[in-house]
N, C-alpha and C positions, 0 to 999 in steps of 0.2 A: 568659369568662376562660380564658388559658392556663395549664395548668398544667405545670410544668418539672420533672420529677422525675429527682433526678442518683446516686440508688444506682444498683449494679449490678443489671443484671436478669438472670431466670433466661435458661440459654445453653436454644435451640431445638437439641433432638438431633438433628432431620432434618438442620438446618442443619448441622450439624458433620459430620454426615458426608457430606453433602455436598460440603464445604470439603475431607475428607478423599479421597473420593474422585478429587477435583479433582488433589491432591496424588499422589497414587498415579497418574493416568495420564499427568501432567506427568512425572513420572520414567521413566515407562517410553518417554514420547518422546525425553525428554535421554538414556535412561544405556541403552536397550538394545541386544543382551540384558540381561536382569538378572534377578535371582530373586526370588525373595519373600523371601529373607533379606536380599538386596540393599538393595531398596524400604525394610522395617524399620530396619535399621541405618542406612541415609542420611535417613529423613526423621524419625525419631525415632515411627512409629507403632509398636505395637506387634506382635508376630507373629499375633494372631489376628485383630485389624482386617483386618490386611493381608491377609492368606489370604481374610476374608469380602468384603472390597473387592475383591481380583483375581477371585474366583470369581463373584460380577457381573459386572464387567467381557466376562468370557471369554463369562457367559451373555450378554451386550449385544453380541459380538463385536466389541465395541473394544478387547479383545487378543486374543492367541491363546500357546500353549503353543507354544514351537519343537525339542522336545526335552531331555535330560540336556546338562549338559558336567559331564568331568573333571576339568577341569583348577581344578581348586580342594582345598581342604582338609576331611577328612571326605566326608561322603555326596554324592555326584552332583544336583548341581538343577535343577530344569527352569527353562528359560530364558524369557523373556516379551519380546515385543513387539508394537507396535501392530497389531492388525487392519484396522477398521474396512471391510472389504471389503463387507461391505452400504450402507455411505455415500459420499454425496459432497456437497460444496459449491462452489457458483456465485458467480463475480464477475464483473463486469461493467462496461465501462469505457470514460466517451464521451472519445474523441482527439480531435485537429485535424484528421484528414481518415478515421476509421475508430469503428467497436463494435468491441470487444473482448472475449470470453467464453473465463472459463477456471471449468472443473471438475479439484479435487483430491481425493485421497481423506482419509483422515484425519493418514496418513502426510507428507500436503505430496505427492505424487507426482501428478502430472498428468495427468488423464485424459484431455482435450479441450482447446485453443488454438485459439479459430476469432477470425479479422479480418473485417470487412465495412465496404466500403469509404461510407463518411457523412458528409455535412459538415453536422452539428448545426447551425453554426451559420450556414447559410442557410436554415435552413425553420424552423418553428415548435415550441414544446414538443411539442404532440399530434403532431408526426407521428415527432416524436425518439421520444416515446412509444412510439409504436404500433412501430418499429424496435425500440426495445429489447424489447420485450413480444416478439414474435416469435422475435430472436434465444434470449431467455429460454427459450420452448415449445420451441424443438427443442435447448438445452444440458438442458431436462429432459428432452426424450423420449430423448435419446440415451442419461443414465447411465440413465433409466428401463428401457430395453432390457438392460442389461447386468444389471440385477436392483437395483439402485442406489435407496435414500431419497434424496432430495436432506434434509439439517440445514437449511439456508438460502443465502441468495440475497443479496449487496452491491454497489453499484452506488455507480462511483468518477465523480464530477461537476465539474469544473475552477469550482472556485465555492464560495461560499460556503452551507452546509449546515447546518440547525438541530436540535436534540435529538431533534427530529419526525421528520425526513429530510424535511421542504422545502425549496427551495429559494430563497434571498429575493434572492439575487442571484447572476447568472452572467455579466460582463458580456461574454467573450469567447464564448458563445453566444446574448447577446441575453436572455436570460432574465431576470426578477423575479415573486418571489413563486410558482414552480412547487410544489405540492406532487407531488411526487414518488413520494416511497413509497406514499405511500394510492391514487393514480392506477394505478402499478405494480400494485400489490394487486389494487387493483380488474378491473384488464386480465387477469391471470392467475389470477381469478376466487377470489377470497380462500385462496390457498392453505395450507396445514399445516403451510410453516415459513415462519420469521420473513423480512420482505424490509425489508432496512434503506439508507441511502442515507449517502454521506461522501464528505468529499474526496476527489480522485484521491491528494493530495499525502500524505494520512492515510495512505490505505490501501498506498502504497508504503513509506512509512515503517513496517508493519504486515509488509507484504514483506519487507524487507532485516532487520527483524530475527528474525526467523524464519526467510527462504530466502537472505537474500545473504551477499556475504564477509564481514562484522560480523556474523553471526548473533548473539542474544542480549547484543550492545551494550547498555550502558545508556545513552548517552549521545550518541544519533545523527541527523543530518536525511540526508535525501532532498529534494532539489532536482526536483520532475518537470517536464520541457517541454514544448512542446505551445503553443499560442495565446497562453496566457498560464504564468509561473511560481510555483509554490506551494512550499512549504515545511513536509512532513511532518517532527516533529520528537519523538522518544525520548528525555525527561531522568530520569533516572532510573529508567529500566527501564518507563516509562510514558509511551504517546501524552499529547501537552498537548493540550488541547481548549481549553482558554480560558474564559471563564465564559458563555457563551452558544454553544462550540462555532465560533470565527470565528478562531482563533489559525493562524497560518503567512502566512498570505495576504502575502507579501512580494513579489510580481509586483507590486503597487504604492505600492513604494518610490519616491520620488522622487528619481535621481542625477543629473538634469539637468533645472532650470526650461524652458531652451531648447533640449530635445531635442525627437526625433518624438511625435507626437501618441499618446494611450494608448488604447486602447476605454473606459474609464473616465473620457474625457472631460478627463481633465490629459495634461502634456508630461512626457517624460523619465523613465519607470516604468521600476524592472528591466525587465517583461513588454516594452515596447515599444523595448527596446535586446536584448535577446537571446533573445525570444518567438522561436518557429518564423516566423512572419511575417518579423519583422524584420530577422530573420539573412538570411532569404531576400531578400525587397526589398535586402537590406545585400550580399550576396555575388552578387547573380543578377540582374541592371536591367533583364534581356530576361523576366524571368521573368513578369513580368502584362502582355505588349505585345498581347497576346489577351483581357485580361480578367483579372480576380482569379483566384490561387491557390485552387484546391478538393482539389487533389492530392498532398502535400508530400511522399511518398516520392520521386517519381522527382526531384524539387529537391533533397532532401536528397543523394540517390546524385550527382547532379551535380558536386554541393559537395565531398563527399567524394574523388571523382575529380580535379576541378582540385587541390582540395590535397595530392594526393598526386602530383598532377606536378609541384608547389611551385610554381603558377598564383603571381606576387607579389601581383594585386588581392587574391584570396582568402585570401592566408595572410596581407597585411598587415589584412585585415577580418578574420579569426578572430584576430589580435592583437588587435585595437580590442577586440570581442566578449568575448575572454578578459580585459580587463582591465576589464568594468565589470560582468563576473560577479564578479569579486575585490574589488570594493566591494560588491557585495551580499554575499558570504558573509563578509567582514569586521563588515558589522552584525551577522550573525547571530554569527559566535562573539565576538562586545565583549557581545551578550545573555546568550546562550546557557553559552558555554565548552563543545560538543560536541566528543567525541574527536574524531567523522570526518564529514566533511559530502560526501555522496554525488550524483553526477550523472546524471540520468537520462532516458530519452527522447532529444531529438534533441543534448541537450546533452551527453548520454553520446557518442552517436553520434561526433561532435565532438571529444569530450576529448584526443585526441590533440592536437590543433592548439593549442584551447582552456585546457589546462593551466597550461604553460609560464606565460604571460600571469596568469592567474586566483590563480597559487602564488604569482607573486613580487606582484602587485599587494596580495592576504591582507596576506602577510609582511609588505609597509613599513602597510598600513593598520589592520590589527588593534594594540590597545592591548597586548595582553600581549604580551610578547618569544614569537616562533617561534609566534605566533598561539597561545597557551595550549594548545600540545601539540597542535591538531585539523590531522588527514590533508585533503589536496581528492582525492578520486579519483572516475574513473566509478564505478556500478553496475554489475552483472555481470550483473541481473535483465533480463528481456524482460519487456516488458506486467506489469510491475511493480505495478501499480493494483489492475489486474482481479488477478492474483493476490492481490494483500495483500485484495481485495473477499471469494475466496474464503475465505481465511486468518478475517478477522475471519465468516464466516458457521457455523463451527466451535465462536465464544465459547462458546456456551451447553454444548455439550458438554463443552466443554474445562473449564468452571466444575466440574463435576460434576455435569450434569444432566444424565441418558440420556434419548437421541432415543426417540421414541415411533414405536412399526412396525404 
């Protein structure tokens, strides 16, 4: 028998201050400098939590003391902001034709950006594996060298990702049913911090509110490109995960019964009207007269060079392209209602051409007049993924719980 019991129960102190500590270095990331009377009066703790809270902290050196300033009213205060110069955290992130590793430190400041050129999705889980595992060993040994913990380690997967970090479907790298993190785990021989595994589209959306031009949005997607398109999505100041963690996956939308064929096995998906492929196949006919695409930078640069000579194939094909992106981000804000829906990856790349088309197509297709207030613009973010990979590998710190050395 279950029993259901609905008084209140006693609060856990640890927890609370925990919660508070949480709170204390959340502000010293928004508001500094700041002081300890600062922190106080903004967050409603009181002066001597706060003092016993920052004084961990400083001992944890996830902050540091930066001096007095004047310029205030009464005694001179010492000023605070984030340290964290003994940490760092990893993200990591499989593209359409590359890995991606990026290390930041606590500040979001970027220690490491390496590319390694891969195409996932001609060879098998294990040897994507065994790649990522690798890249992994030397983004640790590098901040290792520097004197560097690594917090933890996220790894961004164009797919869909479960509570677990497996994977049960990727269908633009061929993959079902990968377990991912535990493999990872296992490869980097059960390491000290946590190694967790999410969308690519998640973790960009993780990115742009945190590092991009919306910082601290509450109401925002990220569109990321690549093979297929996903749909990181901020409602309320909070990633959506969905009730199984499967929520964004809009690359298979269907806007045309009798369009190009999808890796998912139907016709006419976002993904397979303005996926990296298809733009390519779409803009570039010579492009696989040698064999399929493995390479999509030097395709993209291509692209981007005819239409800035106003090539008309090409710029009447980024019109096509821009206007069935503006049917897909019309679903999304008729769902949704987000201030700003962001572009990223090759679709950023693009956006110049791509816009125009995408803004007025929104405009006549979205239900609310002027599309219920929401912006279409690029991202401003590079490797957007893998950053927001390393951003979310931060959580646990950031909750209030100090890394362990």
């Amino acid at each position: 028998m279950i029993s259901i019991h609905n008084e209140p129960q006693p609060t856990d102190l640890g927890d609370v201050r925990v919660a508070n500590r949480a709170v204390v270095l959340r502000h010293v990331r928004r508001h500094a400098p700041c002081s300890r009377a600062d922190i106080a009066a903004r967050t409603g703790l009181n002066k001597a939590t706060v003092s016993s809270l920052v004084g961990e902290l400083i001992d944890q050196r996830l902050i540091r003391e930066t001096g007095l300033t004047e310029n205030r009213v009464g005694r001179p205060a010492t000023m605070l902001m984030l340290d964290g110069a003994p940490y760092a955290a990893l993200g990591l992130q499989i593209g359409a034709d590359e890995l991606v590793a990026v290390a930041i430190d606590l500040a979001g400041n970027r220690l490491l950006t390496w590319r390694r050129a891969f195409t996932a999705g001609t060879v098998s889980p294990a040897e994507t594996l065994r790649a990522l595992a690798a890249l992994a060993r030397r983004a640790i040994g590098r901040v290792g060298a520097q004197g560097r913990t690594v917090l933890g380690l996220t790894v961004g997967v164009p797919g869909l990702v479960d509570p677990t970090g497996a994977v049960p479907l990727a269908t633009a790298l061929g993959w079902r049913d990968v377990s991912l993190a535990a493999e990872l785990r296992a490869a980097l021989r059960e390491p000290d911090f946590a190694v967790g595994v999410d969308t690519v589209a998640n973790l960009a959306a993780l990115a742009e509110q945190r590092h991009g031009g919306y910082a601290d949005g509450a109401d925002l997607v990220h569109l990321t490109g690549g093979t297929t398109i996903g749909a990181g999505v901020i409602a309320d100041g909070r990633l959506l995960r969905g009730g199984r963690g499967f929520a964004g996956q809009i690359g298979h939308l269907c806007l045309d019964p009798s369009g190009p064929a999808c890796d998912c096995g139907t016709r006419g998906c976002l993904s397979a009207l303005v996926g990296l492929p298809a733009v390519v196949r779409r803009l570039l006919p010579d492009a696989e007269a040698d064999g399929p695409v493995t390479d999509y930078l030097p395709e993209l640069a291509r692209i981007v060079t005819l239409a800035r000579r106003d090539d008309p194939a090409v710029r009447a094909g980024l019109t096509e392209i821009g206007r069935h992106l503006g049917q897909g981000v019309a679903v999304l804000v008729d769902l949704l209602n987000p201030e700003v829906v962001l572009l990223g990856d090759h679709l950023g790349t693009l956006a110049p051409w791509l816009l125009p088309a995408a803004r007025s197509t929104l405009a006549a297709r979205a239900h609310a007049p002027g599309a219920g207030g929401c912006q279409l613009a690029a991202s401003t973010l590079d490797t957007a993924a893998a950053l927001g990979g390393a951003t979310a590998a931060l959580a646990t710190v950031e909750a209030g719980r100090p890394p362990t050395r």
